[in-house]
N, C-alpha and C positions, 0 to 999 in steps of 0.2 A: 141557530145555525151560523155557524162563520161563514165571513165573508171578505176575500181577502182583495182588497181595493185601494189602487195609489190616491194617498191622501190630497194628491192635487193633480187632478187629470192634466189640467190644462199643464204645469210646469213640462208633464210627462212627454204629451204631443210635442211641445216646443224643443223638448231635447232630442225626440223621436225625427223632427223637421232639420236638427241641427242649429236651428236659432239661439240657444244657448246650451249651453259647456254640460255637460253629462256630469253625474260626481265620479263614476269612476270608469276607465274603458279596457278590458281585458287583452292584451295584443297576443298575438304570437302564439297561437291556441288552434287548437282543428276541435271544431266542433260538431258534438255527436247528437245527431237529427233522433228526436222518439219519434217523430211524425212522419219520417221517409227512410229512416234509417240508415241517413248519408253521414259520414263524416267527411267535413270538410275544412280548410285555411280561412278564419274569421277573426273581426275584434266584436268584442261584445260591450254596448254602452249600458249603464244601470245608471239611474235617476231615483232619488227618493224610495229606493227598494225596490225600483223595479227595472225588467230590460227593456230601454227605450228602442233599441234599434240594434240588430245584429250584420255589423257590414263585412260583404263577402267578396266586394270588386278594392276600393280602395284600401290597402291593409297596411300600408305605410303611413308613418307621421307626416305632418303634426295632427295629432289626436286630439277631438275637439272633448275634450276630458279635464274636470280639477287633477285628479289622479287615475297614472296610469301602473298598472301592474302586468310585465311581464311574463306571460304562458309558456317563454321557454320550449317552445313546440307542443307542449304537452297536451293529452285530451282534455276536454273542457265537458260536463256533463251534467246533467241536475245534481241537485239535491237526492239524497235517497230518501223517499220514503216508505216506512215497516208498517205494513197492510194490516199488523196485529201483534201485540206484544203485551206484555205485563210487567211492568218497573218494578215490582214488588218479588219476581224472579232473581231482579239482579241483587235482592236485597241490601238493594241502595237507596236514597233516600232521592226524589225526581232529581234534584238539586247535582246530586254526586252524580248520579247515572248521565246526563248530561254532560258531565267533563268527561267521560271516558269515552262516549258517544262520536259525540260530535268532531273530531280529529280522525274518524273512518269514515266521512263525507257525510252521517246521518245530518238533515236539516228540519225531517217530521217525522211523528212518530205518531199511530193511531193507538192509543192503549187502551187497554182496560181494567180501570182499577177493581176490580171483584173481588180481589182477594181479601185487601184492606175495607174494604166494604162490607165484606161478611162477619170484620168486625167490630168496626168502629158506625156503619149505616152509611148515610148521605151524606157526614160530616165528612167522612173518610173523602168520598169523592169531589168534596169541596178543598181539601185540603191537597188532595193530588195537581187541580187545577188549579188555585192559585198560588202553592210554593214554585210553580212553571212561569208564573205568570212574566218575569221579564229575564228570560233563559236566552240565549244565543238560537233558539231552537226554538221547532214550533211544539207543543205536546196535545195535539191533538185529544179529548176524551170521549169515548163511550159509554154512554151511562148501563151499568149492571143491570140486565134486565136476569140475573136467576139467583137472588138470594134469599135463602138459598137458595141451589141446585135443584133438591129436591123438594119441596116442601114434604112433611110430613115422612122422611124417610132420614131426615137429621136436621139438627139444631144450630142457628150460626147467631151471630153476636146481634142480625136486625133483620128484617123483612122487605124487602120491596114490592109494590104494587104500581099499579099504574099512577099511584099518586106522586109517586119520588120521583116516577120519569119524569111527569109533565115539570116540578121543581128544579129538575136537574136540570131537565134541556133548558132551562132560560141562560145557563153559564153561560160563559165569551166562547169560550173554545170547544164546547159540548159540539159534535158533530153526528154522531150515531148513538143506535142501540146495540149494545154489546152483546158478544155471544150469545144465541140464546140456544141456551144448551139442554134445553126441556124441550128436546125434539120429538119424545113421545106426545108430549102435552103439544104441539102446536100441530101436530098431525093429526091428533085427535078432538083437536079445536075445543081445548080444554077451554073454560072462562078466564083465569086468570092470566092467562098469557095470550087468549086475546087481546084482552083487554089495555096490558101491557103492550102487545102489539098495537093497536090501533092510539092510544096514546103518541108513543116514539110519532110514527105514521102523520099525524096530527102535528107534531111539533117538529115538522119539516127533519126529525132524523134518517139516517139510512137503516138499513136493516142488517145489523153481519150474522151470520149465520154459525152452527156450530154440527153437522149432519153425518159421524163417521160412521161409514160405510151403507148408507140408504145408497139406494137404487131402486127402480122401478115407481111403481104408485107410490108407495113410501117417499121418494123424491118428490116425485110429482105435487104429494100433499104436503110436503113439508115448503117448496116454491110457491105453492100456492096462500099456503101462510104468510109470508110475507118476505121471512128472513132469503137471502138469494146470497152469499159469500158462505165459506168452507174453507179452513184452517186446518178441521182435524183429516183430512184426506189423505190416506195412507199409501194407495196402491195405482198403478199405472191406468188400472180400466175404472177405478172408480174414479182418476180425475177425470178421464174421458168422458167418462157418462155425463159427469159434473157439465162438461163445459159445453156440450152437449145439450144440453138442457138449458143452457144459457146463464148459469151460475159460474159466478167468481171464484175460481180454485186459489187459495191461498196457499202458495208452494213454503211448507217450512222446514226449517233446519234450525234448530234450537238446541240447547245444552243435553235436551232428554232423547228428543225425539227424529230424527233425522228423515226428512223424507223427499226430501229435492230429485235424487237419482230416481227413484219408484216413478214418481210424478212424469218425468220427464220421460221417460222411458216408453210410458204409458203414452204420450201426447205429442211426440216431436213429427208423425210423419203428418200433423192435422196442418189448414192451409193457415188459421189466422188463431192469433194470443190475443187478442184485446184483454180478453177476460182473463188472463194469467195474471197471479201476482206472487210478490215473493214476502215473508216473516219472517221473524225469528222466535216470535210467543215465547216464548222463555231463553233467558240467556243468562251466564252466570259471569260474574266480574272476571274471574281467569277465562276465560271463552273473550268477552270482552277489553281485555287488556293486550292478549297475545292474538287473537285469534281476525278480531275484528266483529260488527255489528250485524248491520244490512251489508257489506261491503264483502263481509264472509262466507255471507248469504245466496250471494250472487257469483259470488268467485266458486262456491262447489257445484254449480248452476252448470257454467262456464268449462267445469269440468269435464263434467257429464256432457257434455256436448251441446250443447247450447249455446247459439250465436251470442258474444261477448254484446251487440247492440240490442240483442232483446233482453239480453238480462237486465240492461237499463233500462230500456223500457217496462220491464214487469216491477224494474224495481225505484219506478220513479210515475209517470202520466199513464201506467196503467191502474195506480192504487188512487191517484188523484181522481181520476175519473168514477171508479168504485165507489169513492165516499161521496159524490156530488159536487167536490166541491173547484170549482175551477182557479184559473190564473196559477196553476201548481203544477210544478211537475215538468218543464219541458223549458229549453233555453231557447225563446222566442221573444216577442214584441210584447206586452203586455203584462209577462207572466213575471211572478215575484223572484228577485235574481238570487235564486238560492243554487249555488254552484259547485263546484269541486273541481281541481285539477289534479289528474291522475297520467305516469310517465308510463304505465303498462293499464288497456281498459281489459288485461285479462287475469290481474292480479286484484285490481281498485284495492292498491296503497294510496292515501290520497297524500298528493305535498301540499295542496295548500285548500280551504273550506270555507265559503262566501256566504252568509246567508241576510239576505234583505241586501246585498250590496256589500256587507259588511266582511272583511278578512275575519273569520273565527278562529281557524287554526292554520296550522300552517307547517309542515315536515312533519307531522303524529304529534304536534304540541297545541296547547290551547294556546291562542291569542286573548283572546275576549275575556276575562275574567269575570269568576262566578261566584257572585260573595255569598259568603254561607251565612244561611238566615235564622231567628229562632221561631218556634212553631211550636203552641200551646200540644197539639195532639203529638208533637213527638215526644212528647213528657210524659205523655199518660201511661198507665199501667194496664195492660189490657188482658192480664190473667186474674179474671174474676173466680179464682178455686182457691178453695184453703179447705183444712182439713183435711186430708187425705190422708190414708190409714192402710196398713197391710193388706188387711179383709178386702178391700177395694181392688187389688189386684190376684184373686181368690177365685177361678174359675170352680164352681161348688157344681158336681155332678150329680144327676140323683138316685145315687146310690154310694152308701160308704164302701162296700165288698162287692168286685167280680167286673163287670163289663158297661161301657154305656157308647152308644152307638151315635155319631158326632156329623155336624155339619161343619166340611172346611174351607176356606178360601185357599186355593191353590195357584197359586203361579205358575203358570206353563211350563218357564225352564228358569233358573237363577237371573238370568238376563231378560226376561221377556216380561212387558209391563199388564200384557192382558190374565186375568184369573178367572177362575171356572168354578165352582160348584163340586164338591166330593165328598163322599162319606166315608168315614171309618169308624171302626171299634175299638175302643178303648181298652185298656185297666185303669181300673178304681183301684186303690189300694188306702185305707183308711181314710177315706174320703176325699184323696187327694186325685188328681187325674193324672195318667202318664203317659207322654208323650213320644210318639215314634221318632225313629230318626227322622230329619227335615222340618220337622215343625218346629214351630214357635210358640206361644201366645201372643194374643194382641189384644190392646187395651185402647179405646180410646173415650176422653174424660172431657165432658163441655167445659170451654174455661169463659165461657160466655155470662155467666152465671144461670145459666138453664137449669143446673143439678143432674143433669142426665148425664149416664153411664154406658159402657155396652163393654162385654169381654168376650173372645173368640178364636178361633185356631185357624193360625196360617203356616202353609207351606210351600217350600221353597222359596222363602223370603232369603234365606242367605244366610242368616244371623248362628253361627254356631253356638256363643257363649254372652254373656254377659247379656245389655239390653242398650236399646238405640231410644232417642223420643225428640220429638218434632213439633212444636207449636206452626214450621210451616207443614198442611193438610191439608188440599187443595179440596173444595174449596169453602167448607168452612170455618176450617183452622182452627181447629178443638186439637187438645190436646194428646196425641198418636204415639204409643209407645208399642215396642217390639222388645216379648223378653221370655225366660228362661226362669227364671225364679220370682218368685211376689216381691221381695226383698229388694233386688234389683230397679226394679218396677216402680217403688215407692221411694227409692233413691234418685231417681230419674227424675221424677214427677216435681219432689221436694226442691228439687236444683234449677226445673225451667221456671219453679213458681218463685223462686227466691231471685233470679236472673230477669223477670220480666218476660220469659220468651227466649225459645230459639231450639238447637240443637245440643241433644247432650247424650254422652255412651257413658255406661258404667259397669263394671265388674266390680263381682264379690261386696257388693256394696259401698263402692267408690268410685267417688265421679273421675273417670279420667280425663275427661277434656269434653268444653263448654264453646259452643260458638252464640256469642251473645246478640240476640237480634231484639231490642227494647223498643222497638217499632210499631207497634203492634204486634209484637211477636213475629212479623215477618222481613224488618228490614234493620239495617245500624246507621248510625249515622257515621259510621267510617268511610274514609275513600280506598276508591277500588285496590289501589296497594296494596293496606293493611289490612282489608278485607279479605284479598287474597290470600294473605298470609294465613291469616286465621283460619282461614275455609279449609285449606291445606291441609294445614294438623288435626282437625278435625276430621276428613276425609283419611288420615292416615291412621286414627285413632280407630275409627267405625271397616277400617281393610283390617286391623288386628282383632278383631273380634268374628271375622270369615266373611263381611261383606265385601265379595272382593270381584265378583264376575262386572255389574255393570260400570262404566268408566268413569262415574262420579254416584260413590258408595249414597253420595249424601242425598241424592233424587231416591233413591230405594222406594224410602216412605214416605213420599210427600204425596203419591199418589193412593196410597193404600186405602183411604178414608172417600174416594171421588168417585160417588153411586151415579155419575154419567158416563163412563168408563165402563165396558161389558167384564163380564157375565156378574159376579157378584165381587161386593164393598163393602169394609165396616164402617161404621158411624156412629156416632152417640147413643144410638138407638138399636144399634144389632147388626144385625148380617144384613146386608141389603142386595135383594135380587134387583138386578139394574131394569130389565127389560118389565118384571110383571111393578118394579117400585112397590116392592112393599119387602117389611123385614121377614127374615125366617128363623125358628130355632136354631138353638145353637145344638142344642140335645134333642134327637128324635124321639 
């Protein structure tokens, strides 16, 4: 469990007394209180990374400071930190995602490597925390408590049990257990995610939570397991309930998922927020480059109507206090001088970003520079498939002549990410099957080296023509493709296994455009720029082929394969009912 402590008290107090010279003393700044919710005319002193002393009577020179730096009036306010996220969204590498980060005020971030976990195992989470290890930022980790997801209902690259937690939490920066998104299992006090529960528990972690849409005894028994934070919360009464209960509502707004308005909606006439926080859980480099982090986070917070000082607050020493971990989060005596100056606290553009004391960036530019390092696992090849063959994309119904009567995954509407459960009736025609209008096929292939398979029919995915495929598959990144002819299908597949991973559309049997992710298949080591770029024409390539209702084509399918996600899910193993967890025919 981290622990975050000035390396010399006693210097601390003496700079805190004024007995000697501060390193640095912020002037000319109104400082925004999380603890009373004042802003007010301050200099702020940092010592050795931390805030020795915040003076609110004398505000003129001489500054008893090595260096002083000019606030210009502006707001002065924590550090943000993101209650919950995934680097492996931004399909950047920690290293990258950090430069683009940290110049929108972020100074912590809580993550959860699961994705790259599900492929790579423990290594993966070792590798997330030490390529952070000396970042301008802090990167917080939660160790993976559901890999899989589901056990026995799909196949990912390694398993976790309560043994990798107790390995994992001995890291520097390991702070929690991550999502535990086998809500049915810890309501039903399954063994293995007790047991993984009491472990974390054991190794001083917190518990984050993963519960959409419980309410009731359901809640009750899911608080009573252990986990007590919610990210996936969707709708106004079910943060209510949430917070209600005494659970951490984690307000997100991410590239997929939007739910800040709903949340807030739900919650604003209640008396007190401690328990509010804010995410972003998934964010993609263009969201990140134009858009902003936590900082974007908080500003559609702020929209919604939401006092500009509590949004700081939800989005700085209410996520501190959520994780246990103190000295974070608040511009006080004690606490580590991770800062930001911002000339509007109801836009948070930040012009300049402090953390430990330190100027990091400053007008939207990094200061601090981030040397790019090399890393054995970003070399590695993590699509364990080869051979693949027509036949493999071959939905074989059983009957050559007349009818067969089908289980389908349906999308609500082209936009809407929840699916349902449907039947229909087919034609067979020389033992091929024929597909109504709106459907698809869906293919997805372990590239883990498990050898497992599964094919199946989706509707209202989007896809008119040709075929889309996805080595990102939340979450455990088997190989997802969406297609229209076998052919297609086997051109797709051939191209992500020849590329290492990533995104790829093709018609008529040629690849039109490739976004390269050799990361595990889920990330590049490009910077957000070029990343952008790239993402771009792929997003314009996958809009010519009819994916064109949600406003980034490229999230379609990355959730298509995530059997925690209701009503039903494919996976290397079949159809998967989310709620009973188990597979179902694809043919009645």
């Amino acid at each position: 469990m981290i622990k975050i402590e000035p390396r010399n008290k006693r210097e601390l107090l003496k700079a805190a007394l004024g007995e000697i010279n501060a390193d640095l003393a912020v002037t000319n700044c109104r400082v925004v209180n999380v603890f009373t919710g004042e802003i007010y005319p301050a200099v702020v002193y940092v010592k050795d990374g931390f805030i020795s002393h915040v003076e609110t009577e004398v505000l003129d020179g001489p500054y008893k400071a090595d260096n002083v730096y000019d606030g210009q009036g502006r707001y002065l306010i924590p550090g943000l930190i993101d209650s919950h996220m995934h680097i492996e969204s931004s399909m950047m590498t920690p290293r990258n995602f950090a430069k683009v980060a940290i110049p929108h005020g972020t100074t912590t971030i809580i993550h959860d490597p699961h994705e790259l976990a599900n492929v790579f195992g423990a290594e993966a989470v070792r590798y997330m925390h030490d390529s952070a290890s000396d970042l301008p930022m802090r990167q917080l980790v939660d160790i993976p408590s559901c890999v899989p997801a589901v056990p026995g209902c799909e196949n990912a690259g390694a398993s976790f049990s309560a043994a990798e937690i107790r390995e994992l939490a001995a890291l520097e920066r390991a702070v929690g257990l991550a999502e535990v998104m086998d809500f049915y299992g810890v309501m039903n006090g399954d063994a293995r995610m007790m047991e993984i529960i009491e472990a974390a528990s054991e190794c001083g972690l917190y518990l984050q939570g993963h519960a959409p849409g419980l309410c009731g005894r359901q809640l009750s028994a899911y608080l009573c397991g252990g986990p007590n934070t919610c990210h996936e919360t969707t709708a106004g009464d079910e943060a209510l309930r949430k917070l209600r209960a005494g659970m951490y509502v984690d307000a997100r707004e991410s590239s997929i998922t939007k739910n800040v308005e709903a949340i807030w909606n739900g919650v604003k006439d209640i008396r007190f927020f401690d328990t509010l926080t804010l995410c972003s859980d998934d964010r993609e480099s263009d969201d990140l480059l134009h858009t902003g982090h936590l900082n974007a986070v908080a500003r559609r917070a702020i929209e919604c109507g939401m006092d500009p000082v509590l949004a700081i607050k939800s989005a700085t020493i209410n996520t501190a206090r959520e994780i246990g971990v103190s000295r974070l989060g608040a511009i006080a005596p004690g606490y580590a001088a991770d800062m930001a100056l911002t000339e509007d606290i109801r836009t948070l553009w930040m012009d300049a970003v402090f953390y430990g004391g330190r100027l990091v960036a400053e007008n939207g530019r990094l200061t601090a520079p981030i040397e790019d390092k090399p890393y054995e696992l970003e070399e590695r090849n993590s699509m364990k498939l080869s051979g693949v063959s027509l036949e493999d994309f071959i939905l074989a119904p059983p009957v050559r002549e007349g009818c067969a009567r089908v289980n389908i995954m349906e999308y609500e509407s082209l936009t809407a990410s929840l699916t349902r459960l449907t039947q229909a009736k087919l034609p067979v025609r020389d033992g091929r099957l024929e597909l109504s209008e709106g459907m698809a096929f869906v293919a997805v292939l372990n590239r883990h080296g498990k050898g497992t398979k599964a094919l199946g029919i989706v509707k209202n995915f989007g896809l008119l023509e040709g075929a889309v495929a996805s080595t990102v598959s939340h979450d455990s990144h088997n190989l997802t493709i969406v297609y229209h002819q076998p052919e297609d299908a086997l051109a797709a597949a051939r191209e992500l296994i020849r590329q290492g991973g990533g995104m790829t559309a093709v018609k008529d049997g040629a690849v039109l455009h490739t976004l390269r992710l050799e990361v595990g298949g889920l990330m590049t080591k490009l910077d957000a720029e070029t990343l952008t770029e790239e993402a771009a024409r792929m997003k314009e390539t996958e809009r010519s082929l009819g994916i064109t209702a949600p406003e980034n084509p490229l999230l379609r399918i990355v959730a298509l394969a995530l059997p925690v996600i209701p009503d039903v899910k494919m996976s290397d193993l079949g159809l998967v009912s989310v709620a009973e967890q188990r597979i179902l025919p694809v043919f009645l």
